[in-house]
N, C-alpha and C positions, 0 to 999 in steps of 0.2 A: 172619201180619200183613204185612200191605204199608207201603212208605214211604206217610206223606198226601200226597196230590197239594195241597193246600190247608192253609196253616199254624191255619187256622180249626179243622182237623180234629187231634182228640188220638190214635184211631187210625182204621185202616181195616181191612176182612176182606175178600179176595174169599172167598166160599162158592160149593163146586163147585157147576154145574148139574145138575138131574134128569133124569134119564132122558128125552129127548122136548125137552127143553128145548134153546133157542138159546145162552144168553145164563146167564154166572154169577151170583148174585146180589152184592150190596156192601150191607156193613153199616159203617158208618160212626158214630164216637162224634166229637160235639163237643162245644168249653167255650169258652165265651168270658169267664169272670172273674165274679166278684161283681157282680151286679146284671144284668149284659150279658147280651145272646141274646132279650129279650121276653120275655114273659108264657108259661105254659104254655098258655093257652087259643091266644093267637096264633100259636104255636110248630105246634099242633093245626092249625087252621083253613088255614095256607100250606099244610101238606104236605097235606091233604086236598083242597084247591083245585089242588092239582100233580097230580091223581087227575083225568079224565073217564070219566062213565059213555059206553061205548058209543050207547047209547038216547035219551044229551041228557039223561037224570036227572040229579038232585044226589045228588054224592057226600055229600052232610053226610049224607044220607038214610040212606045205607048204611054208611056208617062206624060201626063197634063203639070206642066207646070206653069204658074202664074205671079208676076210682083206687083204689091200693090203698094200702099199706104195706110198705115191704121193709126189715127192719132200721132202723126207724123212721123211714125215708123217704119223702117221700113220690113214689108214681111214678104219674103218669098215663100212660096210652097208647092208642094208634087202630090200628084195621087197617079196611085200605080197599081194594079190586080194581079196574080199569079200566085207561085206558091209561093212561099216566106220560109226564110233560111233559119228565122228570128233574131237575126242580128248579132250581136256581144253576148246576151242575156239569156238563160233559161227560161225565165218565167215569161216570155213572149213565144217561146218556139211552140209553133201548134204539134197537136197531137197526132195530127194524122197528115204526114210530110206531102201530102197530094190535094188536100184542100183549098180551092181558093180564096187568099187573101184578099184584102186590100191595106195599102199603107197610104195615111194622109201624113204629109209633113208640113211644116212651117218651120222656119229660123225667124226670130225675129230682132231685128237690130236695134240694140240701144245704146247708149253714150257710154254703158258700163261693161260692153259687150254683150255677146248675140244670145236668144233664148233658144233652146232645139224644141220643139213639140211632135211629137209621134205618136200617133194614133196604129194602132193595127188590129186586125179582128178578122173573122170572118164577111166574107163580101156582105150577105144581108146585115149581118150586127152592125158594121161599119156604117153601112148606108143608112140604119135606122139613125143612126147618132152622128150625121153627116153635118146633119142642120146646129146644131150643138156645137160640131167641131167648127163650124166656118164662124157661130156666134162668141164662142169662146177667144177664138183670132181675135177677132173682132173688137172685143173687149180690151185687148192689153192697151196700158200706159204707162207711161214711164214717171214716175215721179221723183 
């Protein structure tokens, strides 16, 4: 765990690179308090818009999103591929503005308000640490 560079952020992960790969990936948890942070659809829709297809496609297009349940939570989430804008943050904006990303997201809803989780990397680093990012979901409770 690294210090947050942003008091917005509750923690941060660099995740090693893959094999081939430039660039670590950063996973990032935010909270901004009861009621705060948007809507999960709106939450969805920016980090997907921070996504371009190579092609000039819409990302809405290609973006997998899925709601589930985790310890009676509820967690939406999106994964999306293209280049990456990096969002608000510098220290997410890759280095080389034409490399394929990926962003995994989850919001997950709790009685105290929602959690944001953002995963971004390069496509193989991402993928290495996919299984990770869906067990880490998977994990939360609310206590």
């Amino acid at each position: 765990m690294e210090k947050p560079t942003s008091e917005m952020r509750v923690a941060q992960y660099k995740l090693p690179k893959a094999a081939g790969d430039a660039e670590d990936a950063l996973l990032v948890v935010f909270y901004f308090g009861p009621g705060q942070g948007g809507t999960t659809q709106a939450n969805i829709d920016r980090w997907v818009n921070q996504v371009n297809q190579p092609d000039g496609s819409s990302s809405k297009d290609k973006a997998k999103t899925e709601t589930m349940t985790v310890n009676g939570l509820q967690v939406n989430t999106v994964d999306v591929k293209g280049t990456y804008s990096g969002g608000m943050s510098q220290d997410s904006t890759p280095k080389d503005a034409n490399s394929i990303y990926r962003l995994r997201g989850a919001v997950i809803e709790t009685p105290k308000g929602s959690y944001f989780v953002k995963l971004t990397g390069p496509e193989k680093t991402v993928e290495h640490w996919d299984q990770a990012f869906n067990d880490y979901i998977k994990s939360f409770e609310f206590k």
